[in-house]
C-alpha positions in Angstrom: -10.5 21.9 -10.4 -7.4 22.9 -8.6 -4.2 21.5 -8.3 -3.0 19.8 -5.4 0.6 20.3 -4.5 1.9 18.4 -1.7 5.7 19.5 -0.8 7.6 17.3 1.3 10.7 19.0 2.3 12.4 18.4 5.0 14.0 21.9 6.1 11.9 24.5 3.9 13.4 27.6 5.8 16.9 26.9 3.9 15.3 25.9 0.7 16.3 27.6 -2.8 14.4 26.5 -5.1 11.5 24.1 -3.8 10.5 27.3 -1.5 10.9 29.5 -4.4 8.3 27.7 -6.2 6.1 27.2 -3.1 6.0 31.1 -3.2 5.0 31.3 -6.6 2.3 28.8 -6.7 0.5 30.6 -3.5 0.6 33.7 -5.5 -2.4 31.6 -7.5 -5.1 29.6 -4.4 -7.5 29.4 -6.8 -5.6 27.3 -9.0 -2.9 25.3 -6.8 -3.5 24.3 -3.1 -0.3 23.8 -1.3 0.1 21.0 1.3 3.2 21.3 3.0 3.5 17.9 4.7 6.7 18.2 7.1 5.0 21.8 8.1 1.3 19.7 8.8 3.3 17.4 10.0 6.5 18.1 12.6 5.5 15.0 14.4 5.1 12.9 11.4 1.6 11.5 12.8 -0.2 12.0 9.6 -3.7 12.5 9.9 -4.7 9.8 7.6 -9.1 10.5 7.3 -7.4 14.5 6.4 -5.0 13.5 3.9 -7.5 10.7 1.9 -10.4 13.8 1.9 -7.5 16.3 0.2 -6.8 13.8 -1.9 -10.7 13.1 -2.6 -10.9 16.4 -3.4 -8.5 17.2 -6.2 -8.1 15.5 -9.8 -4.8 16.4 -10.0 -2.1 15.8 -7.9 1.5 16.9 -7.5 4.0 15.6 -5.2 7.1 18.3 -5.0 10.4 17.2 -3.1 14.2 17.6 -3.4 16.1 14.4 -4.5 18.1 12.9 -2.3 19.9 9.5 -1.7 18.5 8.7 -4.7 14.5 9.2 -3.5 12.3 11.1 -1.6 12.2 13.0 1.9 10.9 10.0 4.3 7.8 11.5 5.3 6.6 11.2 1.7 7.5 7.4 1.8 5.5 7.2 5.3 2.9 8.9 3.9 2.0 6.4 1.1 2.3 3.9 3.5 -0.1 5.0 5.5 -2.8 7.4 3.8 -2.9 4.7 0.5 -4.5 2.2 2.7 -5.6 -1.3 1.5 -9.7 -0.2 0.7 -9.1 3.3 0.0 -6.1 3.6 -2.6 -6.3 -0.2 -3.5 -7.1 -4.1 -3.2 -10.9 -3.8 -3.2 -14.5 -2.6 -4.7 -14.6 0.0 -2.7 -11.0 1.4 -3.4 -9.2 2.7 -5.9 -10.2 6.5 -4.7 -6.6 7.6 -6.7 -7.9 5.8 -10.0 -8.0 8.6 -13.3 -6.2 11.0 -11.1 -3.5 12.4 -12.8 -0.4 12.2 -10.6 3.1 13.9 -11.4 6.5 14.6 -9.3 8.6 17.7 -9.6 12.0 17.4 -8.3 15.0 19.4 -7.6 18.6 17.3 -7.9 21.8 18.5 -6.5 23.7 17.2 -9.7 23.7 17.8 -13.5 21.4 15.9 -15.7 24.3 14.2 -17.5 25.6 12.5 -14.1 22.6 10.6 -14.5 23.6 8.2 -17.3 24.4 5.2 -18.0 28.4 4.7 -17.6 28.4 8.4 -16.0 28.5 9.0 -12.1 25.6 7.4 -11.1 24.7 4.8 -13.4 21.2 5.4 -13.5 18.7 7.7 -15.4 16.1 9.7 -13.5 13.5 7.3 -14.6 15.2 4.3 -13.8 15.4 5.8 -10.3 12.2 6.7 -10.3 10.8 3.6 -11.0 9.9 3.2 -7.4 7.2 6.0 -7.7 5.7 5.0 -11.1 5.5 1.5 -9.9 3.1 2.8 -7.0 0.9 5.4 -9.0 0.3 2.2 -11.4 -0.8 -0.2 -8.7 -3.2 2.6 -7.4 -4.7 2.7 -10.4 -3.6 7.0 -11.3 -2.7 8.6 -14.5 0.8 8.8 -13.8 2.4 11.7 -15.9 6.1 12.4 -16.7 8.3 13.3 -14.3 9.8 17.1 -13.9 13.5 17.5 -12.6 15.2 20.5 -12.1 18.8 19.4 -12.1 22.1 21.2 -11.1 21.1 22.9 -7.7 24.9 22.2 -6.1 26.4 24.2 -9.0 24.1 26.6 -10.7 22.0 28.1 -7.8 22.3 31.9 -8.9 18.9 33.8 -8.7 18.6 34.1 -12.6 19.4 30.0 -13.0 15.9 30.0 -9.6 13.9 32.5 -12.0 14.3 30.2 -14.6 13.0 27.0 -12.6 9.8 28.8 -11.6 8.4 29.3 -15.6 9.6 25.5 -16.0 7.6 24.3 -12.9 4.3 26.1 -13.5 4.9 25.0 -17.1 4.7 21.4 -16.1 2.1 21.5 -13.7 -0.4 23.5 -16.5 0.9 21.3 -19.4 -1.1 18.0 -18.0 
């Protein structure tokens, strides 16, 4: 079954590298469907009955989003609240629809790995500040899978350093 790939960015047309790999994964539509939310969405009225049925429809999900202030774009928070409704994602016999999906985020981050440390500029590792998201896939029941992060964007962005993300996204994406 494919892959669903739901990209929450913001301002796509100025995108490096999320639109870099949004490219690369529609060069394969029978292996990744790509839902752009903000582009679905310019509004931001999600259409909650469309989103659940995707979601119904896939085993494996992917949500793809740059990291900023420490989380996601806010469509992608308004979008769990909203499409992983009490009955459908959770909290009854009926619900649960996200249960055994596998579930994964790939993110780009402005700054170096090492900045996010312990006793280093932020304080925090990805995972602690991630927690958030984990947390969530748990209490829907999903397979929640390890996190990708392609670090450096504000200091590395030369087409070679992009190339290089692409082969380490599709690699994560096919490696669960």
């Amino acid at each position: 079954m494919k892959t669903l790939v739901i990209v929450v960015h913001p301002d796509m047309k100025n995108s490096v590298i999320n639109k870099r790999w949004v490219e690369e994964l529609q060069k394969y539509p029978d292996t990744y469907t790509v839902h752009q939310l903000y582009a679905c969405y310019p509004d931001e009225q999600i259409d909650v009955p469309a989103e659940q049925h995707l979601i119904e429809q896939h085993d494996k999900i992917v949500f793809q989003f740059p990291f900023y202030w420490f989380s996601s774009p806010p469509l992608l928070k308004k979008w769990f609240d909203e499409v992983l409704t009490h009955g459908w994602a959770y909290g009854s016999k009926s619900g649960y629809k996200l249960a055994e999906k596998t579930i994964s985020l790939a993110i780009t981050v402005g700054g170096d790995e090492d900045e996010y440390r312990e006793g280093e500029k932020y304080g925090y590792t990805m995972q602690e500040l991630l927690r958030p998201f984990e947390l969530t896939f748990d209490y829907i029941k999903a397979d929640y899978k390890p996190f990708f992060a392609y670090y450096g964007l504000e200091f590395k962005a030369t087409e070679e350093w992009i190339e290089k993300s692409v082969a380490l996204y599709l690699a994560h994406i096919d490696s669960f």
